[in-house]
C-alpha positions as CSV (number, residue, x, y, z in Angstrom):
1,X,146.2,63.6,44.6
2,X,144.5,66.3,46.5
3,X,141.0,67.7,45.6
4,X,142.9,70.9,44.9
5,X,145.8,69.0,42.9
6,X,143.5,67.6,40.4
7,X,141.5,70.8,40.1
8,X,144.7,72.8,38.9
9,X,146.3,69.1,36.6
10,X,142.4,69.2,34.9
11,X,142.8,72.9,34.1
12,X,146.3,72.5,32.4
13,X,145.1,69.2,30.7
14,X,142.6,71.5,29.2
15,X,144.7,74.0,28.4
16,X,147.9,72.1,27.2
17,X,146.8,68.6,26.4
18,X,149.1,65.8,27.9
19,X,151.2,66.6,25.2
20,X,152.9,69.2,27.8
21,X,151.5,69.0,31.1
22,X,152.4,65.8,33.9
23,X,150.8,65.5,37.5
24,X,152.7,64.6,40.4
25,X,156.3,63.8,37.9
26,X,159.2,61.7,40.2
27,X,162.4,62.9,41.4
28,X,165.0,61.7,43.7
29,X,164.2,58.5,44.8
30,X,161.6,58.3,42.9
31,X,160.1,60.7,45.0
32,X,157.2,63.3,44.1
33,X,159.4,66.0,42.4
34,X,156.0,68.4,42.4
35,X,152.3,68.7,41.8
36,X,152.5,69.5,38.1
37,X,155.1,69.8,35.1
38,X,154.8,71.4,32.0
39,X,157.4,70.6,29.4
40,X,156.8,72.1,25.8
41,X,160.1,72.9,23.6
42,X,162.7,74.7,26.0
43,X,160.1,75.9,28.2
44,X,159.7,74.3,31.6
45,X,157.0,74.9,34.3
46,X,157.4,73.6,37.5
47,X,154.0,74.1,39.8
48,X,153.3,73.4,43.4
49,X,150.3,73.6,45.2
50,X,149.3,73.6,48.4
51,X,145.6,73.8,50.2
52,X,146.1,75.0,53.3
53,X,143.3,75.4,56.4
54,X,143.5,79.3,58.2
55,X,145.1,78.9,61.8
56,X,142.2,79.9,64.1
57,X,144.6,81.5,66.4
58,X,142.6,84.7,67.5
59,X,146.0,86.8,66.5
60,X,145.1,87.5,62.4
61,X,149.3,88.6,62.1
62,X,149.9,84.7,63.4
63,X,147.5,83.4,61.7
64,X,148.8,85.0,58.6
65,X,152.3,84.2,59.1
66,X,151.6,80.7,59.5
67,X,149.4,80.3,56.8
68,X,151.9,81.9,54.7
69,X,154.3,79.4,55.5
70,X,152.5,76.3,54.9
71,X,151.1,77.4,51.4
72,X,153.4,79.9,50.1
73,X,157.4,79.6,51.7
74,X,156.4,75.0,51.6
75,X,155.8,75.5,47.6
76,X,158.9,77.9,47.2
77,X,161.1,75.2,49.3
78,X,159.6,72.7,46.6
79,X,159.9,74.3,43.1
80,X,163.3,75.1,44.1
81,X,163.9,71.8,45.0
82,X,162.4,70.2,41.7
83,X,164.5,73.0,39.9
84,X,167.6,71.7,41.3
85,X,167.2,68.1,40.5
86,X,165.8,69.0,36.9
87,X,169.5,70.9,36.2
88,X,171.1,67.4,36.7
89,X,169.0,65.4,34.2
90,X,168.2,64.9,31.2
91,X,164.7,63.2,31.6
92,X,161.6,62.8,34.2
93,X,159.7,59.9,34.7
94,X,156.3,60.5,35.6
95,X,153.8,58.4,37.6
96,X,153.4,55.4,36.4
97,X,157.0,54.8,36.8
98,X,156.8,53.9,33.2
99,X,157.0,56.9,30.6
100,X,159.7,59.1,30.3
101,X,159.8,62.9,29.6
102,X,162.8,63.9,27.7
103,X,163.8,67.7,29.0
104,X,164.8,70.5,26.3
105,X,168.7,71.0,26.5
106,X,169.7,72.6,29.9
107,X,171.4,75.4,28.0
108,X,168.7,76.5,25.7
109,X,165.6,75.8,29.1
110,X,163.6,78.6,30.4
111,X,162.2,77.6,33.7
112,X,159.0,79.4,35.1
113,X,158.2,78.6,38.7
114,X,154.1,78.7,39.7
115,X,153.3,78.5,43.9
116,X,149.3,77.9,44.0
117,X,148.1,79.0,47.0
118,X,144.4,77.6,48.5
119,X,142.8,78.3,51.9
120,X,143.8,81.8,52.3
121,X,141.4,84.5,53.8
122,X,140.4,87.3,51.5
123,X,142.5,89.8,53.1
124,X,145.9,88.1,53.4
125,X,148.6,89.4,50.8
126,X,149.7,87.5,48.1
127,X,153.6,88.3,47.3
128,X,154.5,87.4,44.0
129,X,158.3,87.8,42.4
130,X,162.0,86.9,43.5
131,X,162.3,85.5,46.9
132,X,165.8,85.2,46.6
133,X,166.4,81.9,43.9
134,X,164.3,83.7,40.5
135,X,160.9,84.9,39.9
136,X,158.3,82.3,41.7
137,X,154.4,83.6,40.3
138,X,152.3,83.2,43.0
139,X,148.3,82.1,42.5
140,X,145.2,82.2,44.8
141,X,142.2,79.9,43.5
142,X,140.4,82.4,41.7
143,X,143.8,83.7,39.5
144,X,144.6,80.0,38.9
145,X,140.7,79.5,37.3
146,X,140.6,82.9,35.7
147,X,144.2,82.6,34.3
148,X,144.1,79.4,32.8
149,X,140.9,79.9,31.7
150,X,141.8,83.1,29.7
151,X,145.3,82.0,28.4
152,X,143.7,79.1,27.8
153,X,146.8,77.7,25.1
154,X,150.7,77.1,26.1
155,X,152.2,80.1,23.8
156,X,149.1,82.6,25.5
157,X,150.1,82.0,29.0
158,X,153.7,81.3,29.0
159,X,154.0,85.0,27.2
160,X,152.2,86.2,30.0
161,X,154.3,84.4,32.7
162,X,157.2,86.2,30.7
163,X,155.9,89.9,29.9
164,X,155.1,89.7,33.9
165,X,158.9,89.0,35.1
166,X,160.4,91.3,32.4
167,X,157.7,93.8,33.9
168,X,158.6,93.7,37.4
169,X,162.0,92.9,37.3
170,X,162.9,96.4,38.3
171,X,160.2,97.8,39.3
172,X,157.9,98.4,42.4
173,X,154.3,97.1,42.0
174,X,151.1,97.1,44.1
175,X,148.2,94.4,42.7
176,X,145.7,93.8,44.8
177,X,145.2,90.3,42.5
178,X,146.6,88.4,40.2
179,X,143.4,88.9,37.7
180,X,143.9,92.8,37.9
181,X,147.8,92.4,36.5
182,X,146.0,89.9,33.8
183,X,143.8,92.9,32.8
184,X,146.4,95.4,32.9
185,X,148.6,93.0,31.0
186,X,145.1,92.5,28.5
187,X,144.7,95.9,27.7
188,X,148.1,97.1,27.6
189,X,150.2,94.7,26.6
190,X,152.2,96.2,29.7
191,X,153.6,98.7,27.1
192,X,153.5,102.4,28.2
193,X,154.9,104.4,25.6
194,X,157.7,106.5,26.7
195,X,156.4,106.2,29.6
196,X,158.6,103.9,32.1
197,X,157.3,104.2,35.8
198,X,159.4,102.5,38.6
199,X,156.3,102.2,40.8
200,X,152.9,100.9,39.6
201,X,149.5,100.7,42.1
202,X,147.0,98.7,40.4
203,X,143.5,99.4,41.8
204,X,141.4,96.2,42.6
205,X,138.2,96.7,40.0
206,X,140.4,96.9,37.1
207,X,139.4,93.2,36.1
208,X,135.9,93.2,37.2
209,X,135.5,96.1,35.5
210,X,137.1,94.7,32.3
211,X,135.0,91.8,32.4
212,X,132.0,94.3,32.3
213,X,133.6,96.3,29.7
214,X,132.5,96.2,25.5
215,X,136.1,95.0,24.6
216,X,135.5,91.5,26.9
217,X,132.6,91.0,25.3
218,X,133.6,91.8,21.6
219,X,136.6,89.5,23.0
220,X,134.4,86.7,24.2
221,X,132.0,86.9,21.4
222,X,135.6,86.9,18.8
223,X,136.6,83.9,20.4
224,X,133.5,81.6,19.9
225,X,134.7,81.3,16.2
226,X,137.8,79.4,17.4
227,X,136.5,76.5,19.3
228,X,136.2,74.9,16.3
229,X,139.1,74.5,15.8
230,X,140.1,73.0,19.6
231,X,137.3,70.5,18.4
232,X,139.8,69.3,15.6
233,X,142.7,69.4,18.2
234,X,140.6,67.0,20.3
235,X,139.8,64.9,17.8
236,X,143.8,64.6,16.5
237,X,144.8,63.6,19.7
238,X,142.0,60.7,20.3
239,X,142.1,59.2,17.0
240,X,145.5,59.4,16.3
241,X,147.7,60.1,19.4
242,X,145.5,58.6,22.5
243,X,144.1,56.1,20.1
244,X,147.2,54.9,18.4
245,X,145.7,55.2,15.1
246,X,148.4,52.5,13.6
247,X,149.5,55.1,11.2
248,X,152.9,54.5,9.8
249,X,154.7,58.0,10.4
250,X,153.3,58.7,13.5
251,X,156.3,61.0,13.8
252,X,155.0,63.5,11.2
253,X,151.6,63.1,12.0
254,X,152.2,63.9,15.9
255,X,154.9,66.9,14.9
256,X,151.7,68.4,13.4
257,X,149.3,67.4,15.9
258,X,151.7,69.4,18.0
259,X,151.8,72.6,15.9
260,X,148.5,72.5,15.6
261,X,147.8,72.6,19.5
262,X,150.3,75.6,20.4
263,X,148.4,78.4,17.9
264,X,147.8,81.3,20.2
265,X,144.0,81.9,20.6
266,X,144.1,84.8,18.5
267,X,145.4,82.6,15.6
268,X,142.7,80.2,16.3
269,X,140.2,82.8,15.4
270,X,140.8,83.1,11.8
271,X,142.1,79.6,11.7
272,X,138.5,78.6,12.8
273,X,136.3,80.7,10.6
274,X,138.3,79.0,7.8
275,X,137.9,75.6,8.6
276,X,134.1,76.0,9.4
277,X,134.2,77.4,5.6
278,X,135.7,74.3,4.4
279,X,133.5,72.0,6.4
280,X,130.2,74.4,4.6
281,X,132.1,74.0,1.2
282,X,132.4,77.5,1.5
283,X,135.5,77.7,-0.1
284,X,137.8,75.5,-2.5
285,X,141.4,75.4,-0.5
286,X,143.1,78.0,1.3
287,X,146.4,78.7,2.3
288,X,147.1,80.1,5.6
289,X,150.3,82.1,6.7
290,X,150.9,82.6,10.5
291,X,152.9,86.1,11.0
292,X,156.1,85.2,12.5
293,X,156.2,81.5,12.0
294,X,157.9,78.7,9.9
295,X,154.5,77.0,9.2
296,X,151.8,77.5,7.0
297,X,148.3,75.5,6.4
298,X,146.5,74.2,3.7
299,X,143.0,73.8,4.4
300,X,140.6,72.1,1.8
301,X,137.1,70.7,1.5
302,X,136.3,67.6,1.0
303,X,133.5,66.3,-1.1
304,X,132.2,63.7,-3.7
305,X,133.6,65.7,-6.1
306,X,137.2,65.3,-4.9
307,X,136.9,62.1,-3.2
308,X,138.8,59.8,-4.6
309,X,142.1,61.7,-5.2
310,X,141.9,63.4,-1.9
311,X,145.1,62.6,-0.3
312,X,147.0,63.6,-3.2
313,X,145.5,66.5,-4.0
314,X,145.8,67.9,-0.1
315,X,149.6,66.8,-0.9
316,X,150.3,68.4,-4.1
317,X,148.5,71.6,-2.6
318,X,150.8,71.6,0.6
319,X,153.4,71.6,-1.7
320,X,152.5,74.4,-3.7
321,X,152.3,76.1,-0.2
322,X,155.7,75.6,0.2
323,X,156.6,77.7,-2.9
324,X,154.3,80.2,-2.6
325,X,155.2,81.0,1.1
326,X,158.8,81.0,1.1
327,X,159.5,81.7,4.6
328,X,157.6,78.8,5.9
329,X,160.0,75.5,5.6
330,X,157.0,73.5,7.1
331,X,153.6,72.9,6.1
332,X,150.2,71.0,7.3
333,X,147.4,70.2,5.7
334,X,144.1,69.5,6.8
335,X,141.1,67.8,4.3
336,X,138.1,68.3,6.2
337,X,133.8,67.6,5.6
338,X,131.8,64.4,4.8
339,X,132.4,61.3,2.7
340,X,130.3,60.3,0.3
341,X,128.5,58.2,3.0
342,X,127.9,61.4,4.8
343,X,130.1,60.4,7.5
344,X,132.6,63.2,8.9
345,X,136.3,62.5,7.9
346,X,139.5,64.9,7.4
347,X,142.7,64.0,6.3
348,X,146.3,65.4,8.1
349,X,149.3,65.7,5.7
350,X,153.0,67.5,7.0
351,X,155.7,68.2,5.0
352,X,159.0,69.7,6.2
353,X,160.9,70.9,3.2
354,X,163.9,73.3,4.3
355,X,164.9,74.1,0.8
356,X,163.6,74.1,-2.6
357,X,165.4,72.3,-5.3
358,X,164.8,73.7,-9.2
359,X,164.0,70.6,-10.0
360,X,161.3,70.8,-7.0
361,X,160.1,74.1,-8.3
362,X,160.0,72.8,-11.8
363,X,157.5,70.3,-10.9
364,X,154.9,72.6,-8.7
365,X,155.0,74.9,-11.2
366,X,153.9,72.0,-13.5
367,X,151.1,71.2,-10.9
368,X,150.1,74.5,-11.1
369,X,149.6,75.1,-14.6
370,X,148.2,71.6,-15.3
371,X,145.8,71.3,-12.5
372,X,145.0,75.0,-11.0
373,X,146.1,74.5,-7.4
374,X,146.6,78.1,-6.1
375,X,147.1,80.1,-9.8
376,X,145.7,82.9,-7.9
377,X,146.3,82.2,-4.2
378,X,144.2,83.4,-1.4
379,X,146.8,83.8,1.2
380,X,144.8,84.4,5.0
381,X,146.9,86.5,7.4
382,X,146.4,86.2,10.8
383,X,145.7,89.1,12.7
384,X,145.6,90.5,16.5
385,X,141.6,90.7,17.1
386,X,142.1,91.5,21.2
387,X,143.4,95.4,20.7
């Protein structure tokens, strides 16, 4: 693996946990299919990258047209490639020859193509969109960092990759870089109004001066309040996925390890402040409702108080979820602060419950009236913090 290679695998390890994202899967013949694969529920991303030197032919047009070749036309030639052995299976194997990827079902797979592009000279073009077999995004070393560092979870930048074909399927479009669309696409959501322009010219300080601007920093300073909750995805995936915690249902507890890791960054906000209030004992429990999702959370404190009968209490309160959020089949709970030893510890429970029975409401309602859990629920909604 090139120096360049590893860079870009380390940045979507950070971003999407091995979970999703595979260096250097194999192909035909066990060959390299390309540099990295990301596979998370019907959504495939196939990226190539190439680090190629400037020609030092004295003709710039030459030395563009060459360079062009090698690290843009090579990694078009190879995403297609992996793109048409990926329609014929239903698995990848990556690496170590050993582990197997199973692939979302070929009808129900959206397939986003990524080019990386290193070496180039500041003033060479960087054509992005449909060379002639579906949208290929094209990245230069500084989009690639500033990208992935700002969309920064799976759901945040495969929207993006998204709302930027949709955007320039039928349209003409100028951008001097690919961090100028990532602002425009910031502060506009690349909604116009009524507005519906067939040619857009981007001009090339529009994300330095977002950077500079008082929503980045609100932004940035917004954002701090969710990293505490990336601490507990890192810790999940240690103990109990990397680590192989010996945990019975491992199938449950990685299902939620999973939903855990794909909340948007904006989710992550509120999600965060409310966890660091459990871990103060700043509140009791508290229910969490995601807009437009099938999940909910229960998060709850843990102290001497509750000790002992902390795994069924975080159970019965899950449950009680369930009722009281009706559109959310699926639920997680997290237990979180210190033990009576003063060591850190949090519990994980998921439950998956498509349908109440009466006999099932019958008994949480029981729970309720007998032991309190959510009488009068505080139910958190998340909201969009960026606009």
């Amino acid at each position: 693996m090139t120096s360049s290679e590893k860079y870009v695998s380390e940045l979507c390890k950070k971003s999407f946990l091995p979970f999703w994202s595979f260096p250097s899967p194999l192909g035909k013949k066990g060959k390299e299919l390309c540099d990295v694969l990301v596979v998370c529920g019907n959504d495939i991303i196939i990226i190539s990258i190439k680090d190629i030197k400037v020609s030092e032919h004295p003709d710039k047009t030459i030395q563009y047209d060459r360079w062009q070749k090698k690290a843009i036309s090579d990694s078009i030639d190879q995403i297609h490639g992996a793109e048409r052995f990926l329609i014929t299976v239903d698995e990848i194997t990556i690496k170590d020859r050993a582990t197997s990827i199973k692939l979302p079902p070929k009808e129900n797979r959206a397939i986003f193509r990524i080019a990386i592009a290193f070496g180039r000279k500041e003033t060479f073009p960087l054509e992005t969109g449909n060379f002639g077999n579906g949208f290929v995004h094209v990245f230069d070393e500084e989009s690639t960092s500033t990208v992935l560092n700002e969309l920064d979870t799976f759901p945040d930048f495969v929207n993006y990759l998204k709302a930027k074909e949709q955007f320039l399927s039928n349209r003409t479009i100028l951008v001097p870089k690919e961090v100028d669309f990532l602002a425009l696409y910031i502060q506009t959501s690349l909604d116009f109004g009524n507005i519906n322009p067939d040619y857009v010219v981007i001009e090339d300080t529009l994300w330095s001066e977002y950077e500079k601007s008082n929503e980045y920093k609100r932004w940035q300073h917004e954002i701090q309040k969710s990293y505490v909750w990336d601490k507990l995805i890192l810790q999940l995936y240690k103990i109990h996925i990397e680590g192989n915690s010996g945990i019975a249902d491992r199938t449950d507890l990685e299902i939620a390890t999973r939903t855990i890791s794909l909340e948007p960054r904006i989710n992550r906000i509120e999600l965060g402040v409310i966890l660091e209030d459990a871990m103060n004992k700043k509140l009791k429990a508290r229910m969490v409702k995601l807009p437009e999702s099938d999940h909910s959370y229960v998060i709850m404190p843990l102290s001497s108080k509750n000790w002992d009968g902390k795994e069924g209490e975080l159970q019965l309160r899950c449950v009680v979820a369930r009722y009281e959020n009706p559109t959310a089949q699926k639920v997680i709970g997290i237990a979180i602060g210190e033990s009576p030893k003063g060591e850190f510890m949090f519990d994980l429970a998921y439950f998956n419950i498509p349908e109440l029975s009466e006999e099932l409401i019958d008994k949480i309602k029981i729970v309720k009236d007998e032991l309190g859990y959510f009488n009068n629920p505080v139910i958190s909604h998340s909201k969009d913090m960026r606009k």
